[in-house]
C-alpha positions in Angstrom: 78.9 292.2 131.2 75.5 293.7 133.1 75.4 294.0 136.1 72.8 291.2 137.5 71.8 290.1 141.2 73.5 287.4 141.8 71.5 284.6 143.6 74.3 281.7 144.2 77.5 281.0 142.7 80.7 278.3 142.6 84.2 278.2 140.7 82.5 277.8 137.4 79.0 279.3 137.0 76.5 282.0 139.1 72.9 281.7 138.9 71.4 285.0 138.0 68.6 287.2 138.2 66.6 286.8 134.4 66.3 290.0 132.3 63.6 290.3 129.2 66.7 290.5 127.2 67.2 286.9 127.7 64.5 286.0 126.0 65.9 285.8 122.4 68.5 283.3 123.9 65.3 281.1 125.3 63.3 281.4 122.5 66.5 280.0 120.5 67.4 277.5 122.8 63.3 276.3 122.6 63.4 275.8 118.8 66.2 273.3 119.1 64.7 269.7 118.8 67.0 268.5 121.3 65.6 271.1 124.1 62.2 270.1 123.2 63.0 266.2 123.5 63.8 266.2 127.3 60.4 268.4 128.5 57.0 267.2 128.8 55.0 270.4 127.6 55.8 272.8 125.0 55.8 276.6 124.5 53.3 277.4 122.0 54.7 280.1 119.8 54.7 280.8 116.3 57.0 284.0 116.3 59.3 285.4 118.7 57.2 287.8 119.3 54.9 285.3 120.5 57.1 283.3 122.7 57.7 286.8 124.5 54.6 287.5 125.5 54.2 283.7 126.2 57.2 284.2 128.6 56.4 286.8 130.5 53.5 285.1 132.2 55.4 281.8 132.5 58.1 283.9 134.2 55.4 286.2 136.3 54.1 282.4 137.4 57.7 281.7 138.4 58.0 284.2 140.8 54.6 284.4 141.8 55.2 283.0 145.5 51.3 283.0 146.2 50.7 280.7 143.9 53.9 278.8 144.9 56.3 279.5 142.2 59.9 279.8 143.3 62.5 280.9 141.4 63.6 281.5 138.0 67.7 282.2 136.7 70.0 282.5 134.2 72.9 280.6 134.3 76.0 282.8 133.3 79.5 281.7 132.9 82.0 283.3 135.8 85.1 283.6 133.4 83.3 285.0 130.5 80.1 286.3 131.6 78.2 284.4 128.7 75.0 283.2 129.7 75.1 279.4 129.4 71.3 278.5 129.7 68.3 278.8 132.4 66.6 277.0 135.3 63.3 276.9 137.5 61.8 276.3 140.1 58.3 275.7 139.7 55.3 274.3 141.7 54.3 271.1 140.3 51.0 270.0 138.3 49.1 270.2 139.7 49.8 272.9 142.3 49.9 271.0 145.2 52.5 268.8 144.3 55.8 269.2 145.5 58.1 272.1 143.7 60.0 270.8 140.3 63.4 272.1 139.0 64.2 272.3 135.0 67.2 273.6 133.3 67.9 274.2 129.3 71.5 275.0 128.8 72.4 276.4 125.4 73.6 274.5 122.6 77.2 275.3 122.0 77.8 274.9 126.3 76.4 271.6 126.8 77.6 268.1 127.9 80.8 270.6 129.6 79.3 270.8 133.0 77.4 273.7 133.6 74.2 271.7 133.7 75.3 269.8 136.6 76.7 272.5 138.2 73.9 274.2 137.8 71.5 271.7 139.4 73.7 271.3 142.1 73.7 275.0 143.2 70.0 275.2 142.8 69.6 272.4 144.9 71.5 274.1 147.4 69.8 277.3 147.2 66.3 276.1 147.3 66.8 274.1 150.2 68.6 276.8 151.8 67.3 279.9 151.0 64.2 279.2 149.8 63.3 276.3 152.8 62.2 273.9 150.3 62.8 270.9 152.1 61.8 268.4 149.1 62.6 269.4 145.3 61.4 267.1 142.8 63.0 267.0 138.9 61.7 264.6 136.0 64.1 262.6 133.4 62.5 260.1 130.8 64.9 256.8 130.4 66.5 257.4 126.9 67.6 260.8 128.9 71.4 258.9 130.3 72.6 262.5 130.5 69.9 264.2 132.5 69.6 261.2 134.9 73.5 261.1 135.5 73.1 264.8 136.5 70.4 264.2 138.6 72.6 261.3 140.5 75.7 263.8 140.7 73.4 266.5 142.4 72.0 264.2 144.9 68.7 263.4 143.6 67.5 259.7 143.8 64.9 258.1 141.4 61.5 257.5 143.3 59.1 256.5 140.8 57.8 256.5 137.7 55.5 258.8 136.6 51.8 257.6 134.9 52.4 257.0 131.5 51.6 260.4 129.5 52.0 260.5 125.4 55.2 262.7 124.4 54.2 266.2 123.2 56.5 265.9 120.2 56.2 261.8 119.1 52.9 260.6 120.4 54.4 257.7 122.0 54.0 256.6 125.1 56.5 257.7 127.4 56.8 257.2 131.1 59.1 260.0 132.8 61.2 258.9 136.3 60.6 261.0 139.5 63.7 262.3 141.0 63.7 263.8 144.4 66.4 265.5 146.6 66.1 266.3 149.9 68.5 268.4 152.0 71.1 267.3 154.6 
């Protein structure tokens, strides 16, 4: 196992600090279509090669706190070291809107808790380390597992978003606002 900063942790999981040797592991987790179905955007890559260069500026916008990017992690397993998936913190589109958290966990480790774990110690760390003091996450209704994660973490639905066309379909599809504030 490297050796990584470690950012937050609990029991199960640690969030920590993204190396460009992740990226093969995000560029697979990307090409699977049930990643793709739960975001609003895509990655425009045609090679990995690509999707590396792609993600090196996503990730330089991450962490670019000028221009109000937060936070960027890898989510590893604390028994086994395995990285499990990824989460952000971005500012929201456009930039002035309040900051929005997303997660991809990998496919063998889903639906086992590491999502919601996840979520939950982001939360936490952005509201306490970071001083965000209202984070923001998006779910669209067919997404029961997302939207029960968000409710275990503490985020509430707030509203719906205005009706956008899915990236992938071309239907219309109206994604739910979830918002959790500290305390």
């Amino acid at each position: 196992m490297m050796d990584r900063t470690v950012f937050v942790s609990n029991e199960l999981i640690s969030l920590v600090e993204y190396r460009p040797c992740d990226d093969r592991a995000l560029y697979d987790c990307w090409l699977d279509p049930e990643t793709k179905k739960g975001y609003n955007g895509f990655v425009p890559a045609a090679s990995f090669e690509e999707f590396q260069r792609g993600n090196q500026t996503r990730l330089e916008d991450y962490i670019d706190r000028e221009a109000k990017a937060l936070f960027f992690a890898m989510i590893r397993r604390k028994r086994t070291g395995e990285l499990v998936g990824a989460l952000g913190i971005a500012p929201g589109t456009p930039p002035e809107f309040e900051p929005d958290l997303s997660i991809c966990i990998f496919a063998p480790y889903r639906r086992q808790g590491y999502g919601t774990a996840a979520f939950a110690l982001a939360a936490k760390y952005a509201t306490e380390v970071l001083h965000i003091e209202e984070l923001h996450a998006g779910a669209y209704p067919d997404n029961i597992g997302s939207q029960t994660m968000l409710g275990r973490c503490g985020f509430v639905p707030v509203a719906e978003c205005p009706p956008e066309k899915h990236w992938l379909t071309g239907e219309d599809v109206v994604q739910v606002d979830y918002v959790y504030w500290p305390g």
